[in-house]
N, C-alpha and C positions, 0 to 999 in steps of 0.2 A: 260165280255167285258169291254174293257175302255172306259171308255164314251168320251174323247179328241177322239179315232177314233172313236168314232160313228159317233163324230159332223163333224168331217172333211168328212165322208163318205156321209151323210144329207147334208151337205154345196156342198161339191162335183155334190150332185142328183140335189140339187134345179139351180147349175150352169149350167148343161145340160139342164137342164127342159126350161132355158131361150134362150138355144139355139136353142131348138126343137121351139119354138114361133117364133124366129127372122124366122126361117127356112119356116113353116108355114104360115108367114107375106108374105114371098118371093112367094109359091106356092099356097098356099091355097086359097089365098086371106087376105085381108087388116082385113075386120072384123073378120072373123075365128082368124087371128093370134093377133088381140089385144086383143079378148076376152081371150084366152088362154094366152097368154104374162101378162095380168091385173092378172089373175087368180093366178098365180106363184107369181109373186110379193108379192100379199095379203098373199098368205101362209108362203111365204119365213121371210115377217115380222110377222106374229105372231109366223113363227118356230125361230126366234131369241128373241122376245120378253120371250116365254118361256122358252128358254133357256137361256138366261140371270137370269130371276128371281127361276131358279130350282139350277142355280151353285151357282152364288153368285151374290146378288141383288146389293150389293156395291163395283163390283169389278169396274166399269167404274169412279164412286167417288175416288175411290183410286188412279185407275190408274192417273186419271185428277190431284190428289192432288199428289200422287209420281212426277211427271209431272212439275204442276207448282213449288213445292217444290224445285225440282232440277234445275231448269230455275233462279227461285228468288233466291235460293243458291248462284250459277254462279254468275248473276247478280251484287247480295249483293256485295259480296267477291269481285268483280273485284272493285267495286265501292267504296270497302272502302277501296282497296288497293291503291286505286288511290287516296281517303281521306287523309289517314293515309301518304302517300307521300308527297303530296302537302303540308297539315297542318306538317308533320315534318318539310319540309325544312324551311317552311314560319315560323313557332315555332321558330325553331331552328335558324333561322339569325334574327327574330326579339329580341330574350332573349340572342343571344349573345349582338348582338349590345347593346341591353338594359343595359344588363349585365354588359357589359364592361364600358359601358360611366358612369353607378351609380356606380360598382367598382372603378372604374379608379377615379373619383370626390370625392367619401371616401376617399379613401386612399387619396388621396394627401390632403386632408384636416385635416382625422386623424393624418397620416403622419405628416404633418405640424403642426400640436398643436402640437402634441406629443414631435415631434423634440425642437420644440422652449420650452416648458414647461420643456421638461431635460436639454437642453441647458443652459435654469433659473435655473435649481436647479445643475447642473453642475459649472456654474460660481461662484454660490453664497458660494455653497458648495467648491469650490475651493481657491473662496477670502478669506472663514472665515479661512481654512486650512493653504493658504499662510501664511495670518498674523499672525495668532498662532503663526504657526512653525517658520518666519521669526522672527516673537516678539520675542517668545523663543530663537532661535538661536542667535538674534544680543545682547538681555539680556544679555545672557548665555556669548558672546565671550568676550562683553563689560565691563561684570563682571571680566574674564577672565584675559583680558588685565590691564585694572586699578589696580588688585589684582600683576600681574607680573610687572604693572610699578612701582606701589607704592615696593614691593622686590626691584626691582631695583634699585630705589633712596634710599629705606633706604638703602642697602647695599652700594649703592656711598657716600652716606650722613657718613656712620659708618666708610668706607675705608678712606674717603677725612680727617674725626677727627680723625682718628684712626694716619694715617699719618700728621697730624698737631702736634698729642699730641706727636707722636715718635719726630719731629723737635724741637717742646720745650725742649722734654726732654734732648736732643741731645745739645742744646743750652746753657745751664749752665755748661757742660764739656767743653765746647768748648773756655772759658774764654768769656770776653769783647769782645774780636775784632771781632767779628759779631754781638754785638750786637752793639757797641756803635764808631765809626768810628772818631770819637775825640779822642777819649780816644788812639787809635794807636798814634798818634800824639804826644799825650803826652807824651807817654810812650816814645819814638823816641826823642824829646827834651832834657830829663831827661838826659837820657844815652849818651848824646853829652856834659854834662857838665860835 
């Protein structure tokens, strides 16, 4: 036999048995049926008492603890979902905001050095470049030039003597009368007499 239908069939007898009392109560009389009604009761509890501790003395522990387990499970879980929400959002708009306004104040401070500090070394590195290069180049043209002026002039200087010495030369072919403007004169008298 199963013992699950035993108990059911036992629970079943003791449920009639309390019928027959209320029954009893109604015909027999008052006393008759409460002594018999008390009677059933007392057995009905020690027929559950024994039967509790012959199946399993810690099944009502259990069940109480599976019970509250699943209750406080539930519970937990709902309530740290609702945590875990709140504190997200709350986290999460206080560490942006946070976040932004101490990024934001870096950088533009970083930023700021940084920029001015290259800036400096930009210009400086720039001015020393210029003037090098500028030095160099006006050096360099002004070398240049002075070097093609001075060509220049000697070669005018050489042309202009060069061309003075050919007129000298030129000049004693050419008799007296360029050089000496009396002297036609004379010559011109002479030959009149």
């Amino acid at each position: 036999m199963n013992p699950i239908r035993v108990d059911f069939v036992v629970d079943l007898a003791y449920g009639l048995m309390i019928f027959v009392a209320i029954g009893l109560i109604l015909t027999a009389g008052t006393g008759v049926g409460v002594a018999f009604g008390l009677g059933v009761l007392v057995s009905y509890v020690i027929h559950i008492a024994w039967k509790m501790a012959r199946f399993d003395p810690d099944w009502m522990t259990r069940e109480m603890a599976d019970r509250v387990e699943k209750t406080v499970e539930d519970t937990v879980s709902k309530e740290v979902e609702k945590v875990e929400k709140t504190v997200g959002e709350t986290v999460s708009e206080e560490v942006e905001k946070t976040v932004g306004d101490t990024v934001s104040k870096e950088v533009e401070k970083t930023v700021g050095d940084t920029v001015s500090k290259e800036v400096e070394k930009v210009e400086k590195t720039v001015s020393e470049e210029v003037e090098k290069t500028v030095g160099e180049t006006v050096s360099k043209e002004v070398d240049e030039m002075a070097d093609r002026v001075e060509k220049t002039v000697s070669e005018e200087v050489e042309r202009k003597v060069s061309e003075g010495d050919e007129e000298a030369v030129d000049a004693p072919g050419r008799t007296d009368e360029t050089a000496d403007p009396d002297s036609e004169s004379r010559e011109e008298g002479a030959e009149s007499d």
